[in-house]
N, C-alpha and C positions, 0 to 999 in steps of 0.2 A: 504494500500500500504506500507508494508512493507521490502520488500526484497530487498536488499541491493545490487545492480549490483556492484557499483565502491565504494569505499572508499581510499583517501588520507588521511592520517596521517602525520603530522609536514611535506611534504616533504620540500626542499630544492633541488636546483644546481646551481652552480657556471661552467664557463667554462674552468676557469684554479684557480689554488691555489691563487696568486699571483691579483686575480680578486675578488671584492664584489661578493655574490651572485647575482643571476641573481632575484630571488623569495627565499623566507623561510618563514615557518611557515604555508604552504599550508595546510587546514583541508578541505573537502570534504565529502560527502555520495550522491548518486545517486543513486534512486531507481526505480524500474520497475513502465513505464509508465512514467517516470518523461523525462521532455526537458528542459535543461537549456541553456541558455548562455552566454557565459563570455567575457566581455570587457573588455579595459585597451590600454593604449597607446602604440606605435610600442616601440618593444625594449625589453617589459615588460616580453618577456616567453610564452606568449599566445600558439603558436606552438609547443614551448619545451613540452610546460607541455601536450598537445594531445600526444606527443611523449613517455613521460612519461608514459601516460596513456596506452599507447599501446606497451610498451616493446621496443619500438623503441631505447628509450637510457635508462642509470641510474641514480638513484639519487645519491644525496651525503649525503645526510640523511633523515629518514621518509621512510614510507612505502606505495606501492602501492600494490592492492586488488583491483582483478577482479573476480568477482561471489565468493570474501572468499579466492582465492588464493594469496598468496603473491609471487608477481613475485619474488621477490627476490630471492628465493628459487628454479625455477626455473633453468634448463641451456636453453643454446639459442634452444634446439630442440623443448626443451615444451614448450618453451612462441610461439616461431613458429607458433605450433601447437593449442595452445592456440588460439591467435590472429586471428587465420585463420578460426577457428569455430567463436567465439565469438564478433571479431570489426568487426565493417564497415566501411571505410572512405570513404568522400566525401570531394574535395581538390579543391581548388581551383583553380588550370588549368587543371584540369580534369582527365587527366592522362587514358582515352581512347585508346585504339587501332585503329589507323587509316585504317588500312588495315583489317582490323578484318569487318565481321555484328557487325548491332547494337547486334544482339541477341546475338553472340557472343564471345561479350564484358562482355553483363551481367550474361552470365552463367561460365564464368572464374572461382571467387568462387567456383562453383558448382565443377566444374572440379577437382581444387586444391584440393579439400574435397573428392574428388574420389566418387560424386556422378554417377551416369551411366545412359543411354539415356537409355528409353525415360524421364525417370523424370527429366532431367537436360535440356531437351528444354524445357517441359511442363512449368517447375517452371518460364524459364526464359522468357518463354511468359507473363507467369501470370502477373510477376511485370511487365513487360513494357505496358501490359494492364492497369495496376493500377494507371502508371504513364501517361500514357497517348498518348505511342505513340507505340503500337501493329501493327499499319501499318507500321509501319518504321524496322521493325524487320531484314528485308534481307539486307536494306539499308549498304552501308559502313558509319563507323563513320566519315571519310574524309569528306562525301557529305553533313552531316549536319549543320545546325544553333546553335548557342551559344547555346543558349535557348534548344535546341535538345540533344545537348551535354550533358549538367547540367542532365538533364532527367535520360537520359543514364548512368549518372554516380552517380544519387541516387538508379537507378533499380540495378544497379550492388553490391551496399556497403551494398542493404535489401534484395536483391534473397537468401542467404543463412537466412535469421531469426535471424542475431545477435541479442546479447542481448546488446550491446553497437555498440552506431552510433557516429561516430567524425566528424562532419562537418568542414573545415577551411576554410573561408570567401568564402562559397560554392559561392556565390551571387554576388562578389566583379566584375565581367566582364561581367555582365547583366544588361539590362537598367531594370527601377523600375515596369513596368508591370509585364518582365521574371518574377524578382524578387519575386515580393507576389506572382507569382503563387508557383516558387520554395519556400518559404521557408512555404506556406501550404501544398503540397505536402510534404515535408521533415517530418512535425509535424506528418501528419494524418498518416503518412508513418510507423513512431515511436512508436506511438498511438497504431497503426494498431496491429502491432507486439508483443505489451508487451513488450519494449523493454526498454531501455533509452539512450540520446540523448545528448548531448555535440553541443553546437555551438560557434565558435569564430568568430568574429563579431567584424567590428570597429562601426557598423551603428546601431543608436539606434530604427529606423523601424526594421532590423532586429533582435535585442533582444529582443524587444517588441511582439514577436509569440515565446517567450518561458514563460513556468512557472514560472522562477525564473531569475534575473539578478544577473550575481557575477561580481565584478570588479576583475582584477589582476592586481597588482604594488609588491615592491619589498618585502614588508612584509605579501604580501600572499593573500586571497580573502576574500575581503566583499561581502556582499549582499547590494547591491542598491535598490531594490522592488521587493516584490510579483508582478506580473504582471496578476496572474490567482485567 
């Protein structure tokens, strides 16, 4: 396993000059098939830096690399279009279409990517088969259960095959059954695909279903344990 999905180098961000950074000295590599993820106390950057990860903002020093590309170098069309082939996210309030089918919800991606029907229902059946709720396909996302919802919204961040999955505290609004089921679902999900995986997590059950634990605080990420 060595192919290199994501690499952080020294990053850093601060949110004004006039402010400590928020993190510095961030070093990272994540590779296909790999799940990590990372804890650290509210405050820490934990979000910024998924944001990071996905072109969402900029640093203020260090470099980010996705599949080898250095966003930097990027303008905003290509990371766009970057991000839209290659991340997934899973958020933690979900960010579903309430008026929309569950189906589609998770064939959106699909759409954005200008895949074309039939293989844009097909696909988005597939995964919500995968995850487990193929009957609910015509359902609106309004009529479902929390638990329903989380589903819905890891079928939708893996219907396209990204190579990178960003979870943020997918789990945080689930009681502890949902829970392990989501975040087995999410691994095997990962797994599944050849892909790799990010989770930000305040709950040590949930970091405990990835390969690696990294802390985040202001001087950047340790490793807490191998967990696999």
């Amino acid at each position: 396993m060595t192919d290199s999905i994501v690499r952080l180098e020294n990053l850093s961000k601060r949110f004004s000059k006039d402010r400590p950074a928020i993190f510095a000295g961030v070093d990272l590599t994540v590779r296909a098939g790999e799940y990590i993820a990372v804890m650290g106390e509210s405050g820490v950057g934990k979000s910024t830096l998924l944001n990071l990860l996905a072109g969402l903002d900029t640093t203020d020093s260090g470099r980010v690399l996705l599949e080898g590309v250095d966003l930097a170098t990027l303008n905003d069309d290509a990371v766009t279009l970057l991000r839209r082939r290659a991340v997934g996210f899973v958020f933690q309030a979900f960010h579903v279409l309430p008026y929309l089918s569950v189906e589609q919800n998770v064939a959106l991606p699909l759409d954005l990517l200008g895949v074309a029907e039939p293989q844009r229902g097909e696909r988005a059946r597939d995964m919500l088969r995968a995850v487990g709720i193929e009957a609910l396909a015509r359902r609106h996302a309004r009529e479902l259960s929390g638990g329903e919802i989380q589903r819905v919204a890891i079928a939708r961040a893996l219907v396209h095959r990204p190579r990178l999955v960003l979870a943020d505290e997918p789990t945080g609004n689930l009681d502890t059954g949902s829970a392990v089921q989501i975040l087995a679902l999410l691994r095997a999900q990962v797994k599944a695909n050849a892909g790799a995986g990010i989770l930000i997590t305040h709950s040590r059950m949930a970091a405990d279903t990835a390969d690696r634990i990294l802390v985040l605080d202001a001087h950047g990420l340790r490793a807490l344990e191998e967990t696999r």
